[in-house]
C-alpha positions as CSV (number, residue, x, y, z in Angstrom):
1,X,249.7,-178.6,121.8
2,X,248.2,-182.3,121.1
3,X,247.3,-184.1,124.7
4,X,247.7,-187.3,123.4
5,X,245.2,-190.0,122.1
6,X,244.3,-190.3,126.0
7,X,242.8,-186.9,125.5
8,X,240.2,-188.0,122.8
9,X,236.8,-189.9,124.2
10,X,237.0,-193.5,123.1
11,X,234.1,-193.3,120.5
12,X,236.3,-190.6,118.3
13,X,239.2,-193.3,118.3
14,X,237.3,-196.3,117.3
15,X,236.1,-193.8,114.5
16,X,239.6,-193.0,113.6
17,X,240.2,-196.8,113.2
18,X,237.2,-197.5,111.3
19,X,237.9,-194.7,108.7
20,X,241.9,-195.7,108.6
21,X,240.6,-199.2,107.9
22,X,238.2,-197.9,105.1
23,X,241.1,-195.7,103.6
24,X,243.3,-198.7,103.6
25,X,240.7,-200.9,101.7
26,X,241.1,-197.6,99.2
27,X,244.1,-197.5,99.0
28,X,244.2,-201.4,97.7
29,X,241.0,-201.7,95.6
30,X,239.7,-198.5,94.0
31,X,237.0,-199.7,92.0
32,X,235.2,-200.8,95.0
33,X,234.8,-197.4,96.2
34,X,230.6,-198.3,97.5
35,X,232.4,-200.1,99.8
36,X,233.7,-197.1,101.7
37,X,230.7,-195.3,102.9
38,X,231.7,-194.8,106.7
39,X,228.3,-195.6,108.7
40,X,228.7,-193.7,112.0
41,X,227.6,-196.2,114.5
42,X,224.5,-195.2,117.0
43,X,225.6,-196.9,120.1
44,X,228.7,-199.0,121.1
45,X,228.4,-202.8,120.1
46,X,227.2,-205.0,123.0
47,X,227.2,-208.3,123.3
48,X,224.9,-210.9,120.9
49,X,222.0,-211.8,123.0
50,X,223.2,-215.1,124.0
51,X,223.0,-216.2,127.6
52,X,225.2,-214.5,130.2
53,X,227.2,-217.4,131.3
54,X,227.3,-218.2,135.0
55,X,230.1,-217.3,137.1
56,X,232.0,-220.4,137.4
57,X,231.6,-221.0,133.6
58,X,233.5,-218.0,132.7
59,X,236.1,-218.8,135.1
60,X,237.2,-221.6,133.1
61,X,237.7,-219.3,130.6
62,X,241.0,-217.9,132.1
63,X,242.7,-221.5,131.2
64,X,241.0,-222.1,127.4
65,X,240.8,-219.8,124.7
66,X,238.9,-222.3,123.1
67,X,236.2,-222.8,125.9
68,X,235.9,-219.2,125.5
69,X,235.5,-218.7,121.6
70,X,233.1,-221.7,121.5
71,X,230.9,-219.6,124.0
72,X,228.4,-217.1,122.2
73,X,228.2,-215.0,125.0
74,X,232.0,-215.4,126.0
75,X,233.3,-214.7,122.3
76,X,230.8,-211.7,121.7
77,X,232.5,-210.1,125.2
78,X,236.0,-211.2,124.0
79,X,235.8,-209.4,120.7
80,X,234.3,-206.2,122.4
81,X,237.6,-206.5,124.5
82,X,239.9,-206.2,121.7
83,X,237.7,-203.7,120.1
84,X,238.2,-201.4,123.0
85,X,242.1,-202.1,122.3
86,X,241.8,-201.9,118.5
87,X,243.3,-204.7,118.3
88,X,240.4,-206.6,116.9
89,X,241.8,-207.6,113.7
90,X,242.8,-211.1,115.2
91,X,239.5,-212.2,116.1
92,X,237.9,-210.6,113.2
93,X,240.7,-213.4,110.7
94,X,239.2,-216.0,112.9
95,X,236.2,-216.1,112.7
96,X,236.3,-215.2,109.3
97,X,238.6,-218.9,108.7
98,X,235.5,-220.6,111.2
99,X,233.0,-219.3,108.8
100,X,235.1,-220.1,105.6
101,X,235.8,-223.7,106.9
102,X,231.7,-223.7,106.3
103,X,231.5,-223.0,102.6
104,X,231.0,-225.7,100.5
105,X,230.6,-224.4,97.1
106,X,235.0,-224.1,95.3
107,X,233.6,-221.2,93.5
108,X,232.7,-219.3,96.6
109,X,235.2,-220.9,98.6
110,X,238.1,-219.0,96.1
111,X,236.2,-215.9,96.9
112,X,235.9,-215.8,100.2
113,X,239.8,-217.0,100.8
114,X,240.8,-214.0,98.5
115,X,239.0,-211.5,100.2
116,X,240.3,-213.6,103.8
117,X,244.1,-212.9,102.0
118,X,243.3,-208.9,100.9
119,X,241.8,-208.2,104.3
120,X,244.1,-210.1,106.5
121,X,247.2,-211.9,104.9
122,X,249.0,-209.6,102.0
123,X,251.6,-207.4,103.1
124,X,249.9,-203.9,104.0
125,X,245.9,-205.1,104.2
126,X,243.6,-202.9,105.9
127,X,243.6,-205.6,108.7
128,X,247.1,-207.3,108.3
129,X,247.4,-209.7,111.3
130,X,250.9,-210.6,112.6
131,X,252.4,-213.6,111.2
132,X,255.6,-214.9,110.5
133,X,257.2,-215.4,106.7
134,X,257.0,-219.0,106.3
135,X,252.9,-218.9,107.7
136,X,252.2,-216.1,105.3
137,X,254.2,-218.2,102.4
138,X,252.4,-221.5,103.3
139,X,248.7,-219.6,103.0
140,X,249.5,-218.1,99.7
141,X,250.6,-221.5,97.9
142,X,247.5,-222.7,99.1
143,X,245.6,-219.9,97.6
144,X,246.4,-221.3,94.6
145,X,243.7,-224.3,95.3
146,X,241.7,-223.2,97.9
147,X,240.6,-226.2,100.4
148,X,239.2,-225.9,103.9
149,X,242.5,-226.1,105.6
150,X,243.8,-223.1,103.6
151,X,244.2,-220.9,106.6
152,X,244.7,-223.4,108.9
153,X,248.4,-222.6,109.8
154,X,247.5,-219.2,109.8
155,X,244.4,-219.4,112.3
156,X,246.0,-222.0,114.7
157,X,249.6,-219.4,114.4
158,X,247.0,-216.1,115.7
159,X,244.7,-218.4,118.1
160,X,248.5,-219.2,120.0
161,X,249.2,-215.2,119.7
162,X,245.4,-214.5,121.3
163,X,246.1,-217.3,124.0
164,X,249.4,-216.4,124.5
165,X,248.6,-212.3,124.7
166,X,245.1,-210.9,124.6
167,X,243.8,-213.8,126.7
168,X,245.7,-212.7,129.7
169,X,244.4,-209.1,129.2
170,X,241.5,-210.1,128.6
171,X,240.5,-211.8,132.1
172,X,242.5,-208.5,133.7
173,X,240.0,-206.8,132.1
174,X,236.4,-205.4,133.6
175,X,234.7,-206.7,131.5
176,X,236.0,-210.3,132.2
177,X,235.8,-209.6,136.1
178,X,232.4,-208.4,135.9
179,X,231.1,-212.1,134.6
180,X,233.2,-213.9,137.4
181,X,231.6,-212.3,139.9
């Protein structure tokens, strides 16, 4: 009789999720099949180098999402949170809209925001984030000229659903009361 996913150690389900995301990118392009070898990671992902902030500096993290994600240190540690919920995918569309926001060239700017809408946006995407009709309607018209405010409804839509829900659990978390100590 099956115990239950609380049975399983954690590093067998963040394999499950990393090999249901590869079979969903499959599933919706399969003619970029060298995409899908599953590396098997060594070790947990810690995180980046950057300075460990100082106690009172992460406390003001509680009250500002944004404080947080503009910290290394504090956005490396916040994305290792949802990762340990597998609920990453949110973090994963936003910095993925920071770094788009960068590209200067249209030609790569098209390319990036349609692999930004296969991963994130379309309606069954390996990493499909929760947004509401009208958002999702809104990015695709302005898929059809790609600009750097494409996403922008989208990203400022899931940065309220991250403040609003996995900010809270995030500074219940150890890993958050660790750094305010």
């Amino acid at each position: 009789m099956c115990k239950g996913l609380a049975a399983l150690p954690h590093t067998c389900l963040e394999r499950a999720k990393e090999i249901k995301s590869k079979l969903g990118t499959l599933l919706q392009k399969p003619e970029s099949a060298i995409d899908l070898i599953i590396p098997y990671p060594e070790k947990p992902e810690k995180p980046t180098k950057a300075q460990k902030p100082s106690p009172e500096e992460a406390w003001q993290w509680r009250n500002s999402l944004e404080k947080l994600l503009q910290n290394p240190y504090g956005l490396a540690s916040f994305r290792n949170f949802l990762q340990s919920e597998f609920s990453e995918e949110n973090i994963e569309f936003w910095i993925a809209c920071e770094d788009y926001k960068k590209i200067k060239l249209p030609a790569k700017m098209a390319e990036k925001a349609k692999k930004i809408y296969e991963e994130f946006i379309q309606s069954e995407a390996p990493k499909e984030v929760n947004i509401d009709h009208f958002t999702k309607s809104v990015t695709m018209k302005n898929l059809v000229e790609p600009s750097v405010s494409t996403f922008d409804l989208a990203q400022k839509r899931i940065f309220i659903l991250m403040e609003k829900d996995s900010l809270p659990r995030y500074v219940r978390s150890d890993i958050y009361q660790e750094l305010i100590k």
